[in-house]
PDB file with SEQRES, HELIX, SHEET and CRYST1 records, atoms N, CA, C and O in Angstrom:
SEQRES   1 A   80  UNK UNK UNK UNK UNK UNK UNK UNK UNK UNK UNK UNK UNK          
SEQRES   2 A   80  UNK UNK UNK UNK UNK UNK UNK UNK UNK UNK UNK UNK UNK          
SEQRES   3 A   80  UNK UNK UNK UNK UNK UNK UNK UNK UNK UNK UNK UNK UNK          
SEQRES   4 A   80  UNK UNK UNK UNK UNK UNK UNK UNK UNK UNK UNK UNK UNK          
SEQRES   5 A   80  UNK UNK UNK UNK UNK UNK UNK UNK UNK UNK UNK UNK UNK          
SEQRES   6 A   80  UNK UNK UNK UNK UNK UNK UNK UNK UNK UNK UNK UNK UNK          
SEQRES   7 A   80  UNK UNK                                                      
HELIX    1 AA1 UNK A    6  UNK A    8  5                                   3    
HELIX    2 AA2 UNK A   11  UNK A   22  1                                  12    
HELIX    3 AA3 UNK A   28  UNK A   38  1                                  11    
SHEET    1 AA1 4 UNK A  65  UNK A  70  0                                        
SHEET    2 AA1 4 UNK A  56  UNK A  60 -1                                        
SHEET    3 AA1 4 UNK A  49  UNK A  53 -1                                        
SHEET    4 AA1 4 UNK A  78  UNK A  79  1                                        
CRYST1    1.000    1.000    1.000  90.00  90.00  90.00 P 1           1          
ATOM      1  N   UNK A   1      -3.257  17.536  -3.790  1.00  0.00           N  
ATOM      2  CA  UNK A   1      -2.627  16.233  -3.706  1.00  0.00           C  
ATOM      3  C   UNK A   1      -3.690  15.167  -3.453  1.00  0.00           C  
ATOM      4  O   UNK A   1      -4.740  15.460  -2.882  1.00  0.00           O  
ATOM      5  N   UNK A   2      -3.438  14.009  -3.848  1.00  0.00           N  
ATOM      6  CA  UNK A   2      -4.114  12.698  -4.147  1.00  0.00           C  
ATOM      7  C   UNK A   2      -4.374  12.213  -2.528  1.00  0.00           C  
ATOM      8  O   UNK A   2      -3.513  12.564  -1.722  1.00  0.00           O  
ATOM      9  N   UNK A   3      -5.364  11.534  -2.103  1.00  0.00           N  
ATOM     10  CA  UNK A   3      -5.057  10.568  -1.215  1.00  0.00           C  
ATOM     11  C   UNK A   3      -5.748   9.472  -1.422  1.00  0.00           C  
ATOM     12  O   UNK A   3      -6.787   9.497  -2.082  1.00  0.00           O  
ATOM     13  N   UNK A   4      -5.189   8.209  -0.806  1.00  0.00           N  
ATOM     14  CA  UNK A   4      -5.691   7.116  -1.152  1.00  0.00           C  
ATOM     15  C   UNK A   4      -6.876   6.290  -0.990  1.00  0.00           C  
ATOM     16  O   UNK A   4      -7.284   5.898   0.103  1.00  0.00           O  
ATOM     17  N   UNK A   5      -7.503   5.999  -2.293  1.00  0.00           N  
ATOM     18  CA  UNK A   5      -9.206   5.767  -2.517  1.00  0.00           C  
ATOM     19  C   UNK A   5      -9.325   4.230  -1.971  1.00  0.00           C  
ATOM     20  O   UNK A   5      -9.609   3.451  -2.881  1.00  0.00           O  
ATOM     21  N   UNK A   6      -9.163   3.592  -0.628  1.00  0.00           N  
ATOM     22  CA  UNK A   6      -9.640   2.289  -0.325  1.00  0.00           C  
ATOM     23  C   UNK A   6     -10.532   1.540  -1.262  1.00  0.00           C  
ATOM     24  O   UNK A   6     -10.410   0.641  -2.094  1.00  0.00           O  
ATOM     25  N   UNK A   7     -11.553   2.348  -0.737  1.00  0.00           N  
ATOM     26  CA  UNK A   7     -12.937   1.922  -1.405  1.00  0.00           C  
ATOM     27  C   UNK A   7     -13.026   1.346  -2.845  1.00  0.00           C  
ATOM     28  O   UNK A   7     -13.837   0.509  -3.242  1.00  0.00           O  
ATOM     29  N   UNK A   8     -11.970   1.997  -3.603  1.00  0.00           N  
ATOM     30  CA  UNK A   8     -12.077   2.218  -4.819  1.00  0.00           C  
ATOM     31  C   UNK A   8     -11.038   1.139  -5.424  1.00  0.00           C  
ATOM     32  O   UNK A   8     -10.824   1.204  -6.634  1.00  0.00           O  
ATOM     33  N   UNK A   9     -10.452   0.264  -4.747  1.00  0.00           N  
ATOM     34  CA  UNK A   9      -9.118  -0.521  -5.358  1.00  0.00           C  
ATOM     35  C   UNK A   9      -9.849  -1.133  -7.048  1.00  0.00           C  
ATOM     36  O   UNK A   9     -11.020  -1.431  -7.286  1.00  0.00           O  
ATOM     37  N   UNK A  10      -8.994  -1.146  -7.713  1.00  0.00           N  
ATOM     38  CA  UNK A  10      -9.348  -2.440  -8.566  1.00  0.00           C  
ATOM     39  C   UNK A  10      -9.412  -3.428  -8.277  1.00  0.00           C  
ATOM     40  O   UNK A  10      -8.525  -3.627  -7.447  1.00  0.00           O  
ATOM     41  N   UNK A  11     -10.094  -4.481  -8.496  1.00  0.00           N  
ATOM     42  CA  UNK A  11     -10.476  -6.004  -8.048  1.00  0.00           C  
ATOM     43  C   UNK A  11      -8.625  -6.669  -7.789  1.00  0.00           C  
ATOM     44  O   UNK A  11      -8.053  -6.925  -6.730  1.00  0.00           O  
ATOM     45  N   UNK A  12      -8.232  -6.750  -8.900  1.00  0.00           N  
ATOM     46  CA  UNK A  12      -6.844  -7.155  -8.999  1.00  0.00           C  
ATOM     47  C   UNK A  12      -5.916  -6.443  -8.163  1.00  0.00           C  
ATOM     48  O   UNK A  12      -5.059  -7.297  -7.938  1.00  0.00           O  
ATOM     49  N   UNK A  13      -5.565  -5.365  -7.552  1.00  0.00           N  
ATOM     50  CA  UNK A  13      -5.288  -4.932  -6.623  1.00  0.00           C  
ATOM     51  C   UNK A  13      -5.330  -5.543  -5.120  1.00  0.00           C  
ATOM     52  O   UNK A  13      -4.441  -6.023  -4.416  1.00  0.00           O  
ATOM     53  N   UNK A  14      -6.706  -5.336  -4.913  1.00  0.00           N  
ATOM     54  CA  UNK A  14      -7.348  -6.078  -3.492  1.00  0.00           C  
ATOM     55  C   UNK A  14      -7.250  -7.606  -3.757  1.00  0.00           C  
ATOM     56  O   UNK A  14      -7.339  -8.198  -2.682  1.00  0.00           O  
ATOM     57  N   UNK A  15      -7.081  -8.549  -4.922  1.00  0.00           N  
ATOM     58  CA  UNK A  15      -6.560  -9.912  -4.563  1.00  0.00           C  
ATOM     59  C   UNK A  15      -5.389  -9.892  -4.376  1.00  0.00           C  
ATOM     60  O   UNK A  15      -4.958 -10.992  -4.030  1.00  0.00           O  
ATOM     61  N   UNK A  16      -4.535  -8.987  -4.462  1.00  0.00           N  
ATOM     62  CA  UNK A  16      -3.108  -9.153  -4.547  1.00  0.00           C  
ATOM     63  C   UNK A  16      -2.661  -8.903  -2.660  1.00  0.00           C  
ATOM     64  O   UNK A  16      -1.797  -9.477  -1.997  1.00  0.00           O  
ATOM     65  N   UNK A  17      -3.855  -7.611  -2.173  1.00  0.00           N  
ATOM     66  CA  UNK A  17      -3.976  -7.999  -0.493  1.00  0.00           C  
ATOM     67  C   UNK A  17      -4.162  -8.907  -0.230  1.00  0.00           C  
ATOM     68  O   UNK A  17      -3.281  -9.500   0.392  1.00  0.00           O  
ATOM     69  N   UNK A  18      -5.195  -9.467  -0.481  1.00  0.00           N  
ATOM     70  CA  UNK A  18      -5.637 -10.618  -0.138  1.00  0.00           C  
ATOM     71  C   UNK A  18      -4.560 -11.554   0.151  1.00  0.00           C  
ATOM     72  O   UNK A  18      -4.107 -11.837   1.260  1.00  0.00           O  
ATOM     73  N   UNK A  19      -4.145 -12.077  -1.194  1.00  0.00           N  
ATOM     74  CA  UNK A  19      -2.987 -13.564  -1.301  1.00  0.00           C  
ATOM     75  C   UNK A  19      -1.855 -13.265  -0.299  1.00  0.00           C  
ATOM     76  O   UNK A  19      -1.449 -14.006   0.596  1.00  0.00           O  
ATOM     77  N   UNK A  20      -1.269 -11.567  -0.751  1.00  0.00           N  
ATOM     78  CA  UNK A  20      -0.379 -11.679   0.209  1.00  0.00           C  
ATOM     79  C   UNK A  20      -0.507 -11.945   2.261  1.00  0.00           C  
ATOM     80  O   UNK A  20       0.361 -12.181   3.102  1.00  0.00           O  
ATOM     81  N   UNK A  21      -2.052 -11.748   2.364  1.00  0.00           N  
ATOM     82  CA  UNK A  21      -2.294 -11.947   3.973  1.00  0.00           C  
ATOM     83  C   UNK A  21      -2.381 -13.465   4.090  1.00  0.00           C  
ATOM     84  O   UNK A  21      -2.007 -14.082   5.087  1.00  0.00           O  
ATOM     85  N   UNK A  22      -3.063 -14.192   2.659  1.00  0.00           N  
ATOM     86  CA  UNK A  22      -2.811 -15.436   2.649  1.00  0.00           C  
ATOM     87  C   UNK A  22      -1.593 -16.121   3.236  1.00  0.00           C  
ATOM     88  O   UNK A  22      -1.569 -16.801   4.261  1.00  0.00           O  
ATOM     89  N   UNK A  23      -0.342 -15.764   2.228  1.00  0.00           N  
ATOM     90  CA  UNK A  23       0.540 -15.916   2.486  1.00  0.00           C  
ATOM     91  C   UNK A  23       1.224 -15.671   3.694  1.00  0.00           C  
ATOM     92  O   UNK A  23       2.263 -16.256   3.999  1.00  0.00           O  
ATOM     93  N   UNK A  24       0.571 -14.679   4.504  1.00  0.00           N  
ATOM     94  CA  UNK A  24       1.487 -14.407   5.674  1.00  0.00           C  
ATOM     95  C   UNK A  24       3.009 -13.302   5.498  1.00  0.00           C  
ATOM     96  O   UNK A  24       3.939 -13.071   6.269  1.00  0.00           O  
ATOM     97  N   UNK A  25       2.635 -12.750   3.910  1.00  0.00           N  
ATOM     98  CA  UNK A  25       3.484 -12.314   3.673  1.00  0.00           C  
ATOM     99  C   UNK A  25       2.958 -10.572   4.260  1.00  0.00           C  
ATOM    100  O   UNK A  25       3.790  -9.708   3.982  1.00  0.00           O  
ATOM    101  N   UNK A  26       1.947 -10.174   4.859  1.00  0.00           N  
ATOM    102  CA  UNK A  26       1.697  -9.213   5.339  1.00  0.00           C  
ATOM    103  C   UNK A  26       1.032  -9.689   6.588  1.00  0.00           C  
ATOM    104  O   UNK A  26       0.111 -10.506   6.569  1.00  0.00           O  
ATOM    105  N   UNK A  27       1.448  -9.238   7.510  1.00  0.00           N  
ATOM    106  CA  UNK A  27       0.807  -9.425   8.946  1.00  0.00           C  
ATOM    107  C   UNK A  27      -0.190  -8.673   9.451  1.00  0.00           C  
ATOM    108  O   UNK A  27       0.016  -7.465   9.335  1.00  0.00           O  
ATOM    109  N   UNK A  28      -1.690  -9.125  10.224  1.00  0.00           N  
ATOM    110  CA  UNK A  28      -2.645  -8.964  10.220  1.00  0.00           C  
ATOM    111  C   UNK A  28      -2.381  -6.999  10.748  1.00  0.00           C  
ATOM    112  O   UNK A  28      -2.955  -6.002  10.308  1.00  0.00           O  
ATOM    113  N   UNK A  29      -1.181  -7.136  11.927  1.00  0.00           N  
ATOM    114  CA  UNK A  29      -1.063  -5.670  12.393  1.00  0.00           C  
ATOM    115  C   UNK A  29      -0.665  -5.424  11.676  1.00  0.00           C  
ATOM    116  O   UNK A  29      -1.183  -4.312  11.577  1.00  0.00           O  
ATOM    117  N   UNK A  30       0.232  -5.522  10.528  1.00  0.00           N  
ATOM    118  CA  UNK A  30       0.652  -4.214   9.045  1.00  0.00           C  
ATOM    119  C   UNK A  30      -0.406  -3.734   8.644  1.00  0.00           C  
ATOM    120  O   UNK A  30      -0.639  -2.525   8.611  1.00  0.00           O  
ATOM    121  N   UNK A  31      -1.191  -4.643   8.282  1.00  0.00           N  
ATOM    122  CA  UNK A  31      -2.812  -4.435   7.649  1.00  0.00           C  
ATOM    123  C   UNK A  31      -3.577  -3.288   8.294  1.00  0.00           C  
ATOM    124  O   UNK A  31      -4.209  -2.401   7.720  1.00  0.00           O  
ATOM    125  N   UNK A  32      -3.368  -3.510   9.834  1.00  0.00           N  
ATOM    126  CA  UNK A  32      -4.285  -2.240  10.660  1.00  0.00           C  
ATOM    127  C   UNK A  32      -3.565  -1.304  10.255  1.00  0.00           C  
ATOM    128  O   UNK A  32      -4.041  -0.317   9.695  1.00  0.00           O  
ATOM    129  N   UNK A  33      -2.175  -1.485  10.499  1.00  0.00           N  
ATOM    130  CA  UNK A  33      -1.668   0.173  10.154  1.00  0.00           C  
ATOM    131  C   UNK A  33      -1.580   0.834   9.373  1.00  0.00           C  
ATOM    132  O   UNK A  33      -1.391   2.043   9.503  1.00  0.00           O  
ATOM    133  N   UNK A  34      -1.759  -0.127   7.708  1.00  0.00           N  
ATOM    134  CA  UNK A  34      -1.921   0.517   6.727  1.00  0.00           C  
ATOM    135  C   UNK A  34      -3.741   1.386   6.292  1.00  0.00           C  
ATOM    136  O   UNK A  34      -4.017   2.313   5.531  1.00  0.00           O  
ATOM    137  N   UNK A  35      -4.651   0.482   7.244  1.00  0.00           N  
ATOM    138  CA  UNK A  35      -5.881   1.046   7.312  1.00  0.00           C  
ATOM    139  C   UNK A  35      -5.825   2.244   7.786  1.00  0.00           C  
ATOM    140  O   UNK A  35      -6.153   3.294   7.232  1.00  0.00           O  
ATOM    141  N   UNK A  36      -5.181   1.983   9.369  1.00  0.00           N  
ATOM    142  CA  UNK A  36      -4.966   3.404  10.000  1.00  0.00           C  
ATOM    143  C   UNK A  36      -4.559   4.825   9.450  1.00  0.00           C  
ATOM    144  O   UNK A  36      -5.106   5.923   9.352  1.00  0.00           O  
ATOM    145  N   UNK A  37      -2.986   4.116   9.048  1.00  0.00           N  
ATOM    146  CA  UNK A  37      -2.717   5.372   7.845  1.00  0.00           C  
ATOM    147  C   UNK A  37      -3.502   6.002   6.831  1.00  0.00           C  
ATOM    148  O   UNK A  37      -3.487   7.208   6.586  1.00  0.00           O  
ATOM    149  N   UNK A  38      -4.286   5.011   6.171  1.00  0.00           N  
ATOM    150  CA  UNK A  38      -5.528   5.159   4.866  1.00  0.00           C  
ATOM    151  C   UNK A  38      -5.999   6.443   5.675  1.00  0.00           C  
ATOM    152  O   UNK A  38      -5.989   7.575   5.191  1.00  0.00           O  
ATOM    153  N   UNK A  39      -6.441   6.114   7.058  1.00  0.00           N  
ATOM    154  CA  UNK A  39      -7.858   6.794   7.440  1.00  0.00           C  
ATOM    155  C   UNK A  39      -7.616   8.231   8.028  1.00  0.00           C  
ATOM    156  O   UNK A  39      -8.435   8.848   8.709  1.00  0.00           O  
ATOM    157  N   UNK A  40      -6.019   8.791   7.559  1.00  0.00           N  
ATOM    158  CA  UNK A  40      -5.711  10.043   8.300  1.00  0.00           C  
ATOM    159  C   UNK A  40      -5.301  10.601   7.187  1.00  0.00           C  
ATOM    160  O   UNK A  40      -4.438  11.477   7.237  1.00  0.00           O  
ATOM    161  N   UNK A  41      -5.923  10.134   5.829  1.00  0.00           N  
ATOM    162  CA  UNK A  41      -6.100  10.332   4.623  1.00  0.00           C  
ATOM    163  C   UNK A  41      -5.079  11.377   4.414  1.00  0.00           C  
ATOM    164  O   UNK A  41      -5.312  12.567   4.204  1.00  0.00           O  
ATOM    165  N   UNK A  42      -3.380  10.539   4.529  1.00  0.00           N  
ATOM    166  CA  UNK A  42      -2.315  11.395   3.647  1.00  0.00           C  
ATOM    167  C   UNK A  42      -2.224  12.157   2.952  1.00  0.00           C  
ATOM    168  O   UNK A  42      -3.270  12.146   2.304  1.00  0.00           O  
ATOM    169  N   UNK A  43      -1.416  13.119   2.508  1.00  0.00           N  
ATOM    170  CA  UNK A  43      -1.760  13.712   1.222  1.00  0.00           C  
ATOM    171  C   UNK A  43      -0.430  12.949   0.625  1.00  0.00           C  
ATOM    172  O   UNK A  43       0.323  12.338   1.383  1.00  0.00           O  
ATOM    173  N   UNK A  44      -0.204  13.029  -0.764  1.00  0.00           N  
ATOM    174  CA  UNK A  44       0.440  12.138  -1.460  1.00  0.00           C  
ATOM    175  C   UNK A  44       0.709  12.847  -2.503  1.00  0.00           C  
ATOM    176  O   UNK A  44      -0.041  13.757  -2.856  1.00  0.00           O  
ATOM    177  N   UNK A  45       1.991  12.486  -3.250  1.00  0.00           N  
ATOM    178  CA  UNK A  45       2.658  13.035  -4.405  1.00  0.00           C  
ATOM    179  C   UNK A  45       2.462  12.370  -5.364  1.00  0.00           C  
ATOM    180  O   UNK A  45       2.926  11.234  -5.462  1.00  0.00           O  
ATOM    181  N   UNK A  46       1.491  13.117  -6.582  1.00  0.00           N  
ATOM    182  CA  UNK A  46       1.166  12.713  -7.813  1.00  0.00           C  
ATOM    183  C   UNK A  46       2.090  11.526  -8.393  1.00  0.00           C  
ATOM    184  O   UNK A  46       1.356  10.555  -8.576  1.00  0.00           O  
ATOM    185  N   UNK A  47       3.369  11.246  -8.738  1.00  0.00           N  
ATOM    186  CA  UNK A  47       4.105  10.687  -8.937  1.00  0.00           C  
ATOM    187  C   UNK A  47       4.086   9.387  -8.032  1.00  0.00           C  
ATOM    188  O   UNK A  47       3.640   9.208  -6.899  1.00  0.00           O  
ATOM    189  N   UNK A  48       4.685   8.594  -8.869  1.00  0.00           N  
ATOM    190  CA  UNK A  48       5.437   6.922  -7.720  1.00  0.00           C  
ATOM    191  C   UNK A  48       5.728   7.609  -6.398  1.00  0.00           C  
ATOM    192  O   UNK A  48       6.263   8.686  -6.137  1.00  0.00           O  
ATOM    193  N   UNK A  49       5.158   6.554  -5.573  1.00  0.00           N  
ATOM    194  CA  UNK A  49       5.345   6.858  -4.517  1.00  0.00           C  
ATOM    195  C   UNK A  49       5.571   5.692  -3.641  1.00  0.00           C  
ATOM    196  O   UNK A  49       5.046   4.723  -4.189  1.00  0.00           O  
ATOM    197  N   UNK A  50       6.229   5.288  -2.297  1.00  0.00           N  
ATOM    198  CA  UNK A  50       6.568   4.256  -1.629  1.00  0.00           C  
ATOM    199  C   UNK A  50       6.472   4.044  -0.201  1.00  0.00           C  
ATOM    200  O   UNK A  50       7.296   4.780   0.342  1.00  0.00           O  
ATOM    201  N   UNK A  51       5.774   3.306   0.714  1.00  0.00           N  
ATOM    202  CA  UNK A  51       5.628   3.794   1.690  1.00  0.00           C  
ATOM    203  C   UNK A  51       6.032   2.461   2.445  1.00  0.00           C  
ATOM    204  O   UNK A  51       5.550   1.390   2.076  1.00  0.00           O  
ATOM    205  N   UNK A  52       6.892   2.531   3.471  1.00  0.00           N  
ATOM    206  CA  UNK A  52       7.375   0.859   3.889  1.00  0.00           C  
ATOM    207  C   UNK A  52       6.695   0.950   5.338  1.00  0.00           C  
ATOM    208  O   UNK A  52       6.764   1.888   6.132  1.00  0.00           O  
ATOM    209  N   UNK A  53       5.968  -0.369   5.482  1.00  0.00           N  
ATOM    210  CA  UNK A  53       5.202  -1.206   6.706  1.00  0.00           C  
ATOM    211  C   UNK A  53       6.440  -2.440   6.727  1.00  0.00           C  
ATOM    212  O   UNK A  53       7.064  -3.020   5.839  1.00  0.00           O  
ATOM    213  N   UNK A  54       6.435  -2.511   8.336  1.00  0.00           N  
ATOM    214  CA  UNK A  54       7.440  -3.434   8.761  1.00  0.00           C  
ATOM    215  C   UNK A  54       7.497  -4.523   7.643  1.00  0.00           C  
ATOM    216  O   UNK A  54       8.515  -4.574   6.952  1.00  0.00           O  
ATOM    217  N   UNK A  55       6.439  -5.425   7.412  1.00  0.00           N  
ATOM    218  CA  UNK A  55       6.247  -6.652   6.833  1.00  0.00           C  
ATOM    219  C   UNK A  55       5.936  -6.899   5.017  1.00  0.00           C  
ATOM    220  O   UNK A  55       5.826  -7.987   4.450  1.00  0.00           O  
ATOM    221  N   UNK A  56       5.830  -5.233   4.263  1.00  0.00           N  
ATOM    222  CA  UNK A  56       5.734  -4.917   3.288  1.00  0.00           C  
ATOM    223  C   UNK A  56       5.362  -3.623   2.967  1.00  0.00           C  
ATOM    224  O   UNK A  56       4.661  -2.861   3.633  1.00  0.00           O  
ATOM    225  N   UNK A  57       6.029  -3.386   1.604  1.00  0.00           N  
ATOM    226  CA  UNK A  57       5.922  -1.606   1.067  1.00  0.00           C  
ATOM    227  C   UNK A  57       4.801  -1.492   0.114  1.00  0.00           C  
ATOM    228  O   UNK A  57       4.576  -2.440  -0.638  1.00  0.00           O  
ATOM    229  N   UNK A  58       3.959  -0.257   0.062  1.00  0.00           N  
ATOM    230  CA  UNK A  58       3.294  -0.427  -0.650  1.00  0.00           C  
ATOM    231  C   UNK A  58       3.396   0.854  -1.585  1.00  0.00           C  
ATOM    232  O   UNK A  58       3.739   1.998  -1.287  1.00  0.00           O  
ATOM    233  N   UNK A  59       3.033   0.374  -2.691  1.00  0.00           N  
ATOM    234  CA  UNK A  59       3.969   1.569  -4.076  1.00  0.00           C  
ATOM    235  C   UNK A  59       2.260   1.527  -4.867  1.00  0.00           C  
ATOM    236  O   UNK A  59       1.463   0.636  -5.162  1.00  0.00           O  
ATOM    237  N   UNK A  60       2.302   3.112  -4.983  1.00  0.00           N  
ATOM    238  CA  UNK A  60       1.256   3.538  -6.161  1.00  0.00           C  
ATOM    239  C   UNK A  60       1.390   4.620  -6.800  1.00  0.00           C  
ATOM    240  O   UNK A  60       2.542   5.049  -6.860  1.00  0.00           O  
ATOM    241  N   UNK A  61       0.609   5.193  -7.288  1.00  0.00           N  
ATOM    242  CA  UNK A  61       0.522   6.362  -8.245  1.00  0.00           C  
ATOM    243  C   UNK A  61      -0.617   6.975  -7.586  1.00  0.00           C  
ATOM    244  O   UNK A  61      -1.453   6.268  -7.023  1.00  0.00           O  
ATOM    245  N   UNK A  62      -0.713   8.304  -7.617  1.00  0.00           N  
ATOM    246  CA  UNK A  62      -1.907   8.935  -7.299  1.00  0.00           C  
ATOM    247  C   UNK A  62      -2.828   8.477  -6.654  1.00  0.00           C  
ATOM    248  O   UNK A  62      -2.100   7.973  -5.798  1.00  0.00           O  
ATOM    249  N   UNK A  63      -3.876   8.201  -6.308  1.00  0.00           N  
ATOM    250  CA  UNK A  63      -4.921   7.797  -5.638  1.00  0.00           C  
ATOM    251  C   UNK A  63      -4.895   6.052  -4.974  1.00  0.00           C  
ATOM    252  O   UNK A  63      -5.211   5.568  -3.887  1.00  0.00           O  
ATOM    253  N   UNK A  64      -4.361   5.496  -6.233  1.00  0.00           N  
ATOM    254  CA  UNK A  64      -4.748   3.825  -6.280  1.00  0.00           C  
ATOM    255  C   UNK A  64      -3.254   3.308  -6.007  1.00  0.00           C  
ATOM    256  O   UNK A  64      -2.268   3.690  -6.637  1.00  0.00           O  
ATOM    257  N   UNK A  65      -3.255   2.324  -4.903  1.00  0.00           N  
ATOM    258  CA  UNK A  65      -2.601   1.426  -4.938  1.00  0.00           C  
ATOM    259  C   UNK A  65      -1.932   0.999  -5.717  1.00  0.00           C  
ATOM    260  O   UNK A  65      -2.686   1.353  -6.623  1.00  0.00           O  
ATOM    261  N   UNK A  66      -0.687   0.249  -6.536  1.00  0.00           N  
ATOM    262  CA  UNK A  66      -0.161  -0.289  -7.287  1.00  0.00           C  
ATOM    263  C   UNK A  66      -0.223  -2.088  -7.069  1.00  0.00           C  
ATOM    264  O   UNK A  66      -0.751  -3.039  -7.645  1.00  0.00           O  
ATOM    265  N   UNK A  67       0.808  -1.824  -5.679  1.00  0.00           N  
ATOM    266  CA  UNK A  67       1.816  -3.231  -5.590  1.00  0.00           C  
ATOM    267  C   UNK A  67       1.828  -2.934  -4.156  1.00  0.00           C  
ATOM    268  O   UNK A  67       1.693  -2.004  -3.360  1.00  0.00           O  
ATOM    269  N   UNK A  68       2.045  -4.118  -4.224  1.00  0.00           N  
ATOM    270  CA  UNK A  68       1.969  -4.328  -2.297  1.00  0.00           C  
ATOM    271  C   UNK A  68       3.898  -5.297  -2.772  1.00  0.00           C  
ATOM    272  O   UNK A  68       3.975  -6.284  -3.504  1.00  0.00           O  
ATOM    273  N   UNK A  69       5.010  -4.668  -2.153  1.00  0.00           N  
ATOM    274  CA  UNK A  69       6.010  -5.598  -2.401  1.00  0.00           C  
ATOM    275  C   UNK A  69       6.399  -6.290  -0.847  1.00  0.00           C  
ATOM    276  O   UNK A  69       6.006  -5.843   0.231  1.00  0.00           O  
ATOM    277  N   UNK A  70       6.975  -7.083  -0.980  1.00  0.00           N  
ATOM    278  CA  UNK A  70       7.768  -8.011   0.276  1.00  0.00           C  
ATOM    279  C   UNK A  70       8.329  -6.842   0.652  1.00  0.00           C  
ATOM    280  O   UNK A  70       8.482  -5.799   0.016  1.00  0.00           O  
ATOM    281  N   UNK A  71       8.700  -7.216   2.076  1.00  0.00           N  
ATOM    282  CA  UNK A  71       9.400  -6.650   2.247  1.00  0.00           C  
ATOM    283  C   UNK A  71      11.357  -6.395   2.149  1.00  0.00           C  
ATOM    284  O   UNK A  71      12.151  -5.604   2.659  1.00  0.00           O  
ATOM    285  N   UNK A  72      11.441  -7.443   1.298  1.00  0.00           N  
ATOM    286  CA  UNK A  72      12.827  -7.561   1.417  1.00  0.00           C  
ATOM    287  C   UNK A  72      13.224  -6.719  -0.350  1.00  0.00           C  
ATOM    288  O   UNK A  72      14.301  -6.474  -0.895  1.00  0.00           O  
ATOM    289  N   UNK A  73      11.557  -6.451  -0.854  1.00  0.00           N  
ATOM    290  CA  UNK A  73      12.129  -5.962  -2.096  1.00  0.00           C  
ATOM    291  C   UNK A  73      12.315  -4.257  -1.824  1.00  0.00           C  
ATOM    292  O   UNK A  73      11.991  -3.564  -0.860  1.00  0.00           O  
ATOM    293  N   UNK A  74      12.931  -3.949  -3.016  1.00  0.00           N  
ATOM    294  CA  UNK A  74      13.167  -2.535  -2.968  1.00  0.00           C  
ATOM    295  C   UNK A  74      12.022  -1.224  -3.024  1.00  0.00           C  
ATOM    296  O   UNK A  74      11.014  -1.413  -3.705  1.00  0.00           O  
ATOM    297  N   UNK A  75      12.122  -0.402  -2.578  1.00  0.00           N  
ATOM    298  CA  UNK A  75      11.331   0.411  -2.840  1.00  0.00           C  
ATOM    299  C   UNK A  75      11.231   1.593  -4.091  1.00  0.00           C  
ATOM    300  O   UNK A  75      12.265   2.162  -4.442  1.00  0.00           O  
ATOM    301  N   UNK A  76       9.877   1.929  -4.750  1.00  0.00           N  
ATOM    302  CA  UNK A  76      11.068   3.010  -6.215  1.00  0.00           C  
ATOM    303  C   UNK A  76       9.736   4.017  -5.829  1.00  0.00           C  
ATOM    304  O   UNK A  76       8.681   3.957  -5.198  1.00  0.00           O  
ATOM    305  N   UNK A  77      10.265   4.661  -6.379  1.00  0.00           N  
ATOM    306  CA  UNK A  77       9.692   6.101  -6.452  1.00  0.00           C  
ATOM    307  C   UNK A  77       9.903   6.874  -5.199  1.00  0.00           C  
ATOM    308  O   UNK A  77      10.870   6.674  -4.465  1.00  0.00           O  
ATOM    309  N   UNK A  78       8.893   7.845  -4.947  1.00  0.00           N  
ATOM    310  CA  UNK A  78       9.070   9.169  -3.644  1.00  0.00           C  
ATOM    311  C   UNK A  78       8.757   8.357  -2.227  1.00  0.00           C  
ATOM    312  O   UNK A  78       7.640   7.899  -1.988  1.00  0.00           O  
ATOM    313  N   UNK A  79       9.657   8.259  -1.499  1.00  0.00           N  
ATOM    314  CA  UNK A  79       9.310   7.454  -0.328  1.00  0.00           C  
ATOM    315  C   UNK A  79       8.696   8.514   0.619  1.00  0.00           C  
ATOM    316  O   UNK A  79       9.036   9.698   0.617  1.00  0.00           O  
ATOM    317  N   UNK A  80       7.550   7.849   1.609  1.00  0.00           N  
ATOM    318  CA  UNK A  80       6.560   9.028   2.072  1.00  0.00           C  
ATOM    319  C   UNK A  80       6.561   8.155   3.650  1.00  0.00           C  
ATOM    320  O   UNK A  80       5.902   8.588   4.595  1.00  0.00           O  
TER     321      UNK A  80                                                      
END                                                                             
């Protein structure tokens, strides 16, 4: 099983962190916890996958990140 490559985001990916901390649409502690989580390096299901932080979910495929959604949007794929 996959776990997730930080290091490795696509550029477009990591602006899409970015804007959303801009925005305030992810809060600085979601951010730690999603690092935190990164760093106890999950194992993860090949397939869509969904993982919800109080302030936003974050949905990928295998290794890489997808989408960082609001939190008021839905979540799709294997919730973890």
């Amino acid at each position: 099983m996959p776990w997730i490559e930080w290091t490795a985001l696509p550029a477009n990916v990591w602006e899409h962190v970015l804007d959303r901390v801009r925005t305030r649409a992810i809060r600085a502690q979601d951010l730690a916890a999603l690092l935190a989580w990164i760093n106890t390096k999950p194992e993860l299901p090949e397939g869509t996958r969904c993982k919800d932080f109080e302030t936003f979910k974050l949905v990928g495929q295998g290794a890489i990140p997808k989408t960082f959604l609001e939190k008021d949007q839905l979540c799709f794929g294997e919730r973890i």
